[in-house]
LOLO-631099 format. One line per 5 residues: number of its first residue (from 0); their letters; for each residue x, y, z of C-alpha. Coordinates in nm, 3 decimals, m for minus. Layout:
! residues N
NUM	a	X Y Z ~ ...
This chain:
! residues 100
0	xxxxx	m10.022 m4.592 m6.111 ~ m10.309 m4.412 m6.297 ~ m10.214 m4.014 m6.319 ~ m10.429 m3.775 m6.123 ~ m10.589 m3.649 m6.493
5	xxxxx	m10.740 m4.027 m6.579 ~ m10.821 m4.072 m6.191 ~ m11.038 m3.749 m6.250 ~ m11.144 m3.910 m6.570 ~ m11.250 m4.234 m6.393
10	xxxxx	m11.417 m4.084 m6.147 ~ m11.623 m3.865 m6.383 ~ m11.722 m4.164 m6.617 ~ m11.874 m4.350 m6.280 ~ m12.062 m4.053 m6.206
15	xxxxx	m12.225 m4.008 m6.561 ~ m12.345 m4.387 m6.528 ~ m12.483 m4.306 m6.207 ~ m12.669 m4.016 m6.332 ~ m12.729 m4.176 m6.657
20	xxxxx	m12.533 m3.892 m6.863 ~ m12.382 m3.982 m7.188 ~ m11.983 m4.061 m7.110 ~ m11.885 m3.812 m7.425 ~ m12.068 m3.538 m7.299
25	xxxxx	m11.954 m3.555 m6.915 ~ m11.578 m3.643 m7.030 ~ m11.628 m3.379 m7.349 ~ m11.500 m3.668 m7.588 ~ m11.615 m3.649 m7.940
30	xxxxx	m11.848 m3.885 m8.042 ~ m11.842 m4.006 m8.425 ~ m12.139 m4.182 m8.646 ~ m11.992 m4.325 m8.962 ~ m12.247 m4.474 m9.252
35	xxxxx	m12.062 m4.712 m9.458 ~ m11.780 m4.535 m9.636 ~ m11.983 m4.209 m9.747 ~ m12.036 m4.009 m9.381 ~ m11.905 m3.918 m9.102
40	xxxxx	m12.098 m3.741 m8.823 ~ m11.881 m3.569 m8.529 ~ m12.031 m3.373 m8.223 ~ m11.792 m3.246 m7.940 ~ m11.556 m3.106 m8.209
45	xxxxx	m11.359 m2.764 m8.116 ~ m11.269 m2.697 m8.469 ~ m11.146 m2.742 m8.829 ~ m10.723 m2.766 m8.809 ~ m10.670 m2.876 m9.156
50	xxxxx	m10.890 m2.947 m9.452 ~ m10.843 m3.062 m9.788 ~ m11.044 m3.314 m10.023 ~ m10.827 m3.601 m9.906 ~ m10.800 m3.522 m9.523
55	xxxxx	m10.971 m3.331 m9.270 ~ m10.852 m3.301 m8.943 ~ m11.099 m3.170 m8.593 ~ m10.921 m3.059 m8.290 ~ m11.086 m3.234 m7.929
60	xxxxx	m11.012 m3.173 m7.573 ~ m10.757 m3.448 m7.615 ~ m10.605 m3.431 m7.950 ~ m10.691 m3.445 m8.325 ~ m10.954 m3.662 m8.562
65	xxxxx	m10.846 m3.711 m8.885 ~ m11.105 m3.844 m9.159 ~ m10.895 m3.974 m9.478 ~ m11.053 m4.033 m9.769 ~ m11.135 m3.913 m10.168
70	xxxxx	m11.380 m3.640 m10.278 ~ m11.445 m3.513 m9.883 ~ m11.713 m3.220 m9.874 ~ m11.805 m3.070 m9.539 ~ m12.160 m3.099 m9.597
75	xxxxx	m12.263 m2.929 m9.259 ~ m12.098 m2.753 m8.976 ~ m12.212 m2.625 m8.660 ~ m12.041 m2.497 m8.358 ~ m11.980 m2.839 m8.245
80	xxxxx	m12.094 m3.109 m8.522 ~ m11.996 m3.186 m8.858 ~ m12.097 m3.361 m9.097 ~ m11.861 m3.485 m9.388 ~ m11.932 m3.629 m9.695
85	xxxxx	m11.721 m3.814 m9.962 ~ m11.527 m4.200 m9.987 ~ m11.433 m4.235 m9.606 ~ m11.104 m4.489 m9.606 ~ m10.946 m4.407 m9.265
90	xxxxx	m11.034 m4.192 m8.944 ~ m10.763 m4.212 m8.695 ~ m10.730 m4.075 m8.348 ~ m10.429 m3.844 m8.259 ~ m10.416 m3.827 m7.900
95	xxxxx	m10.175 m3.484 m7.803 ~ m9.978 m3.557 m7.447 ~ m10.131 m3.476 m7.159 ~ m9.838 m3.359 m6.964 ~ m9.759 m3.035 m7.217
């Protein structure tokens, strides 16, 4: 049985493809652009939780991004985008639990 949060999350998702809204914007997901191994582009971000030149981590509305790699830069930063710079090897999803 789905939980009342992903019903919610459902229902918004049909509603943005009605409407013809981008799906990371209606369910405020983060949406990342990756060239090759050198860049990584995130919008929808809420935030820098850790950074380092091997590992930078974003806080979302549902968790954490962390972008793994060598030599990372934060080239730009804006209230919600980011773009990092450096030898991308791993970005990896850490979704928190929704019933805390």
């Amino acid at each position: 049985m789905l939980s009342k949060y992903k019903r919610v999350d459902r229902l918004k998702a049909n509603m943005a493809g009605v409407l013809d809204i981008p799906i990371d914007v209606v369910l405020d997901m983060p949406r990342v652009t990756v060239i090759g191994s050198l860049q990584a582009y995130v919008e929808n971000h809420q935030g820098i939780v850790f950074y380092d030149h091997n590992q930078i981590k974003l806080s979302f509305s549902e968790g954490v991004i962390a972008i793994t790699g060598d030599s990372l830069t934060i080239r730009v930063i804006n209230l919600d985008e980011i773009i990092i710079d450096g030898n991308i090897k791993l970005i990896n999803f850490e979704a928190c639990d929704q019933n805390e």
